[in-house]
MIKEKOL-294791 format. One line per field, with one value per residue: residue number from 1; x, y, z of N, C-alpha, C in turn. Coordinates in Angstrom, 2 decimals, decimal comma. Each point is the difference from the previous one (the first is absolute). Layout:
BEGIN
resi <- c(NUM; ...)
n.east <- c(X; ...)
n.north <- c(Y; ...)
n.up <- c(Z; ...)
ca.east <- c(X; ...)
ca.north <- c(Y; ...)
ca.up <- c(Z; ...)
c.east <- c(X; ...)
c.north <- c(Y; ...)
c.up <- c(Z; ...)
END
This chain:
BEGIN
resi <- c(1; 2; 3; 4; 5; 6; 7; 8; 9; 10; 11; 12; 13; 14; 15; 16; 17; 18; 19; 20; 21; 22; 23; 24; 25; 26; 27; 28; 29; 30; 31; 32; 33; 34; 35; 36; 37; 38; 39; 40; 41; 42; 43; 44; 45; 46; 47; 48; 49; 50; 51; 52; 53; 54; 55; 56; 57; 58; 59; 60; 61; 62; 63; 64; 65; 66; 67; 68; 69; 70; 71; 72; 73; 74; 75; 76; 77; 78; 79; 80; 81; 82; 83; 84; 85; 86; 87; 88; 89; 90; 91; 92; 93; 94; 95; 96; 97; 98; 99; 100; 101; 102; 103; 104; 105; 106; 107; 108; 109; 110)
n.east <- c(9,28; -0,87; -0,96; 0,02; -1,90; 0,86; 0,98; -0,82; -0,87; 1,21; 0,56; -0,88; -0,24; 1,53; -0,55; -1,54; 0,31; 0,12; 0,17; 1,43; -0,19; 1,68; -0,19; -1,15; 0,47; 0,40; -0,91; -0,42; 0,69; -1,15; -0,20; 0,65; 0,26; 0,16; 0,18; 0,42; 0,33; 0,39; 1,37; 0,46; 0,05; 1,04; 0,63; 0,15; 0,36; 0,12; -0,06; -1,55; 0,99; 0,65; -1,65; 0,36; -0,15; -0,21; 0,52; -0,91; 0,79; -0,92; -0,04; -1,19; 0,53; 1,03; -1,29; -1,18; 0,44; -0,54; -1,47; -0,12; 0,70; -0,29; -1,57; -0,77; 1,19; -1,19; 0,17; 1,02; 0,48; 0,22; -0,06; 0,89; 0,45; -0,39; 0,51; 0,76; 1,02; 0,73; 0,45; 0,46; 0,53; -1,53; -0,14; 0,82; -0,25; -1,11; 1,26; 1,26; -0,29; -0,56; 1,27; 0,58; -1,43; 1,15; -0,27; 0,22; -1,25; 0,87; -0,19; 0,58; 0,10; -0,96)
n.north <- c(-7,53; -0,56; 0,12; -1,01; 0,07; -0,76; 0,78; 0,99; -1,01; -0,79; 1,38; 0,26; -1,25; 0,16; 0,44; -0,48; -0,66; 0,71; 0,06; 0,41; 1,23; -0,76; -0,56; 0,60; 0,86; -1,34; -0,80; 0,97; 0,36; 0,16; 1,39; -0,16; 1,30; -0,58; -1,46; 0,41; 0,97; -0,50; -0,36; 1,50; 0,60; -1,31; 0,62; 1,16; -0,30; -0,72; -1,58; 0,05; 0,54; -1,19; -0,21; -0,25; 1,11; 0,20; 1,00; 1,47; 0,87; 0,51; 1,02; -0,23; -1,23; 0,64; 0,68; -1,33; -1,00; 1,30; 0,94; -1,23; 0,05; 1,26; -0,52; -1,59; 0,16; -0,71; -0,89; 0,36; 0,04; 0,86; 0,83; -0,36; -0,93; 0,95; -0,01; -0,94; 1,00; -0,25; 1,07; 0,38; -0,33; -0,32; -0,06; -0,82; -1,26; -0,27; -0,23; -0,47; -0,40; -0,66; -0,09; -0,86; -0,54; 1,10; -0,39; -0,21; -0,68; -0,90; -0,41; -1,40; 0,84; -1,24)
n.up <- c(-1,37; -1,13; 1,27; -0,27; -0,22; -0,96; -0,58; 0,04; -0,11; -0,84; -0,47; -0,07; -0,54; -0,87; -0,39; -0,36; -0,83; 0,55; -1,58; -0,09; 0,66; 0,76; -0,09; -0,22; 0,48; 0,62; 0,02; 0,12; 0,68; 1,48; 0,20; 1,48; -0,10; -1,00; 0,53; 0,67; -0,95; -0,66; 1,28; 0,12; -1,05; 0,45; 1,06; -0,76; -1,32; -0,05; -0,63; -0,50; 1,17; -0,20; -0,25; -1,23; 1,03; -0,65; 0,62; -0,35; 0,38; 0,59; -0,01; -0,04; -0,09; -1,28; -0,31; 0,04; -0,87; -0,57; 0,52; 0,17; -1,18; -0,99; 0,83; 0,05; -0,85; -0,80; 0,59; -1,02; 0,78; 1,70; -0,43; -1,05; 1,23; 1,08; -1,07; 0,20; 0,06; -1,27; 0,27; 0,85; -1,00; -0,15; 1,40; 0,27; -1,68; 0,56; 1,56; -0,82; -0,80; 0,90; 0,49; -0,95; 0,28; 0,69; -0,09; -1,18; -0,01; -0,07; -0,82; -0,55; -1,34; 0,21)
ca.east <- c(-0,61; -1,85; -0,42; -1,50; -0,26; 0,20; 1,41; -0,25; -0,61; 0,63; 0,66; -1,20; -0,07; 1,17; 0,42; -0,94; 0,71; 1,45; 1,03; 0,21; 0,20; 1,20; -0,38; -0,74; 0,93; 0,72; -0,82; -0,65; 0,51; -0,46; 0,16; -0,48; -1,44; -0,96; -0,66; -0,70; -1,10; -1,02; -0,58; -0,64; -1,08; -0,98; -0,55; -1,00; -1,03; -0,10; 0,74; -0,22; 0,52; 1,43; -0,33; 0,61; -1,30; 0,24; -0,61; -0,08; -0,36; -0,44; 0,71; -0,74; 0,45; 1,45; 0,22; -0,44; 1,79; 1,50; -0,61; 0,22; 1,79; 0,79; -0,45; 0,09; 0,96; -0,13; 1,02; -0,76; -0,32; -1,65; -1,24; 0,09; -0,80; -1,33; -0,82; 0,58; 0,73; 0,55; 1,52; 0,37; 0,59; -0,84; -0,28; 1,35; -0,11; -0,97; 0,08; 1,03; -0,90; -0,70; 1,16; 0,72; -1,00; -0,77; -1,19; -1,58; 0,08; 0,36; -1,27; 0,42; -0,74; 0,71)
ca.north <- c(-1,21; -0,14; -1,47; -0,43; -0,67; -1,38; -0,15; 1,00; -0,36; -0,82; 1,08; 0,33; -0,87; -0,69; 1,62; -0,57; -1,30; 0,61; 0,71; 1,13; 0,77; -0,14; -1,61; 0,58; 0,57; -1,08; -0,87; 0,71; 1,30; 1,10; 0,88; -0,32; 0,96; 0,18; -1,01; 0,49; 0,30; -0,76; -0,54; 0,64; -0,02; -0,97; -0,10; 1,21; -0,08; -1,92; -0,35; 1,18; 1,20; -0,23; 0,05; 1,39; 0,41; 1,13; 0,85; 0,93; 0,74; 1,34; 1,70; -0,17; -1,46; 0,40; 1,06; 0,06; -0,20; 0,86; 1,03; -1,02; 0,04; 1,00; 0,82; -1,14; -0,67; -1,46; -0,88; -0,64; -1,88; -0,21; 0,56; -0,70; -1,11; 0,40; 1,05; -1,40; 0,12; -0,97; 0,33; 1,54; 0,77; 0,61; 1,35; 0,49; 1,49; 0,55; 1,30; 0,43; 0,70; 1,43; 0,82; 0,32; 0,60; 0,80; -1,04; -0,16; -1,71; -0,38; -1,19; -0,86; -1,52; -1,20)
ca.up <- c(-0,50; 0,29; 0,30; -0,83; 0,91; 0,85; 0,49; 0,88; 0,72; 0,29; 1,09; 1,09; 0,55; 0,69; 1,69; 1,60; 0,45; 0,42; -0,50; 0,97; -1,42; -0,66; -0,55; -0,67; -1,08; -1,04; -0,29; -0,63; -0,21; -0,07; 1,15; 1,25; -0,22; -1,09; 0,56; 1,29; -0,55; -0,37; 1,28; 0,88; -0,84; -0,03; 1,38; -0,29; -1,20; -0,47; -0,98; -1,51; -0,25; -0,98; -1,46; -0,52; -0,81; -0,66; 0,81; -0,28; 1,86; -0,11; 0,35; 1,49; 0,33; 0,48; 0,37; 1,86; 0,33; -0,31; 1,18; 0,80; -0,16; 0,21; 1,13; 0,82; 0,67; 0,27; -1,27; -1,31; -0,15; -0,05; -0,65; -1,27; 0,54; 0,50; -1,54; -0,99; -0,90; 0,01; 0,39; 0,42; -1,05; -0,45; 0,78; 0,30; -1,39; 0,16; 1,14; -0,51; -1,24; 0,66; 0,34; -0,89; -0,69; 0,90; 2,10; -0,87; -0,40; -1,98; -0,90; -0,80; -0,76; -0,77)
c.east <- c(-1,48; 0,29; -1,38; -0,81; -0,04; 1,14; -0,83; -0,51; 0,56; 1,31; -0,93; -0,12; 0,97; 0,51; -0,83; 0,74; 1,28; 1,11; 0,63; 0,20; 0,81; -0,50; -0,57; 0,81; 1,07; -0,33; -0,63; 0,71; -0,31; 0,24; -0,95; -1,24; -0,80; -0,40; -0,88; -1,37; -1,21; -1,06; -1,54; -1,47; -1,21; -0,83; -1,08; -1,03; 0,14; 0,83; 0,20; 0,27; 0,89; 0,05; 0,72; -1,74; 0,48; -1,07; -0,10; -0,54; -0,46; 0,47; -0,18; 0,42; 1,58; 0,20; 0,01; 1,38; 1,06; -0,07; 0,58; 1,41; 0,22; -0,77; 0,06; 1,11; 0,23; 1,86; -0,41; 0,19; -1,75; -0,78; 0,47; -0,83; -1,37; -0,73; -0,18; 0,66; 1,00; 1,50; -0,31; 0,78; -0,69; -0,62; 1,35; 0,03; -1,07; 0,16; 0,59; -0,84; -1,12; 0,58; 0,06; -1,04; -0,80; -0,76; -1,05; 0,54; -0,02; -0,88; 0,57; -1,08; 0,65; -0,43)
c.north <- c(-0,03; -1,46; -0,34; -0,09; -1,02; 0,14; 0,96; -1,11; -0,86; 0,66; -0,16; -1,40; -0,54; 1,27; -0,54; -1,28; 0,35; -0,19; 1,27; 0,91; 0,39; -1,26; 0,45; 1,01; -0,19; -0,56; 1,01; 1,07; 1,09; 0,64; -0,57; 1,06; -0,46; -1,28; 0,56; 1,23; -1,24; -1,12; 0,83; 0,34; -1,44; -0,74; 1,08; -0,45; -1,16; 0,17; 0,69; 0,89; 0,12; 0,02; 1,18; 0,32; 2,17; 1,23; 0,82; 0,70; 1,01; 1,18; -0,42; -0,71; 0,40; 1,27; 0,18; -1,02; 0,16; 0,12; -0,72; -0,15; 1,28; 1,12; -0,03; -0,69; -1,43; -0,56; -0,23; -1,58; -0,65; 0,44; -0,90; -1,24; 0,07; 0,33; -1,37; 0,17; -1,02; -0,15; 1,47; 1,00; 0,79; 1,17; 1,12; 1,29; 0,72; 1,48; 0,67; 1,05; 1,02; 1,33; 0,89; 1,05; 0,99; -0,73; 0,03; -2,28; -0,05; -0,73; 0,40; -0,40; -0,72; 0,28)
c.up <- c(0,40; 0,48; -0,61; 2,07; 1,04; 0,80; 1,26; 1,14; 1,11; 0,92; 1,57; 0,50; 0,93; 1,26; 0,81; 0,28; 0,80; -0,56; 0,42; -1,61; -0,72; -0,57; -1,27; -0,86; -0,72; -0,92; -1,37; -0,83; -0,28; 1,44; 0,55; 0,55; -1,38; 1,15; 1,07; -0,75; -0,47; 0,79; 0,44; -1,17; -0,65; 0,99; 0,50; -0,47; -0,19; -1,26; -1,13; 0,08; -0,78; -1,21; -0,86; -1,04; -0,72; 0,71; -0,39; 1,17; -0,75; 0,74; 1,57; 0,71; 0,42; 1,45; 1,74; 0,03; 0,74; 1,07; 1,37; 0,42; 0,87; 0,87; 1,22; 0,61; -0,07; -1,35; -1,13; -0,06; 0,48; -0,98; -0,69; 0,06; -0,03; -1,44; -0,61; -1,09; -0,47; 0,62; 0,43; -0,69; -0,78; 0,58; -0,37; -1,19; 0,10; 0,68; -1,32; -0,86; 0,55; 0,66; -1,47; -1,20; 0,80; 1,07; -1,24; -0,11; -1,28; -0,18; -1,11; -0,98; -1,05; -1,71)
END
C-alpha cells in the first residue's frame, strides 16, 4: 500500500507522540520496520523528505551505494537513510542488479 504524504507525516507524528509501533501497525497497517524507517529518515532529513519526488540517480550516486553496502560493510538501511532514500528496497534492487549485471550499475531509463 502507497501512503499519500500526509498519512506519512501523520505515521511520524503519532510515533513522537508515543504511539507504540504495534499501535501503529494496526492502526495503519503497516510494518513496524517500514514505521521506524521513516521515524529515522525524518529525523535525518526533516519532513520533505516524505515528499514523493521522482529521482533519477546517476551511475555515480548507485555506485558509491553499493560501494558502502558491499565494501564498507555499512547496512543498507543506513546508507538507505543516510542517501534519503525513500524505503531501503531500493538499495536492496540496486545490490541485486549490480550482482546480477556482472558488479557493472544498471541505469534504468524512463
Amino acid at each position: 500500500m502507497k501512503f499519500t504524504f500526509e498519512d506519512k507525516v501523520q505515521i511520524y507524528n503519532e510515533r513522537k507522540l508515543g504511539f507504540s509501533l504495534s499501535q501503529l501497525h494496526f492502526k495503519w497497517n503497516i510494518a513496524q520496520s517500514k514505521i521506524e524507517y521513516i521515524v529515522r529518515l525524518v529525523d535525518r532529513h526533516g519532513i520533505d523528505i516524505l515528499r514523493h519526488i521522482h529521482h533519477d540517480y546517476s551511475a555515480e550516486f548507485k555506485e558509491e551505494a553499493i560501494y558502502r553496502v558491499l565494501t564498507l560493510h555499512e547496512s543498507i538501511k543506513r546508507v538507505s537513510i543516510d542517501l534519503g532514500l525513500s524505503t531501503d528496497s531500493i538499495l536492496t534492487r540496486w545490490i541485486k542488479e549490480y550482482k546480477e549485471n556482472g558488479y557493472n550499475v544498471v541505469i534504468r531509463k524512463r
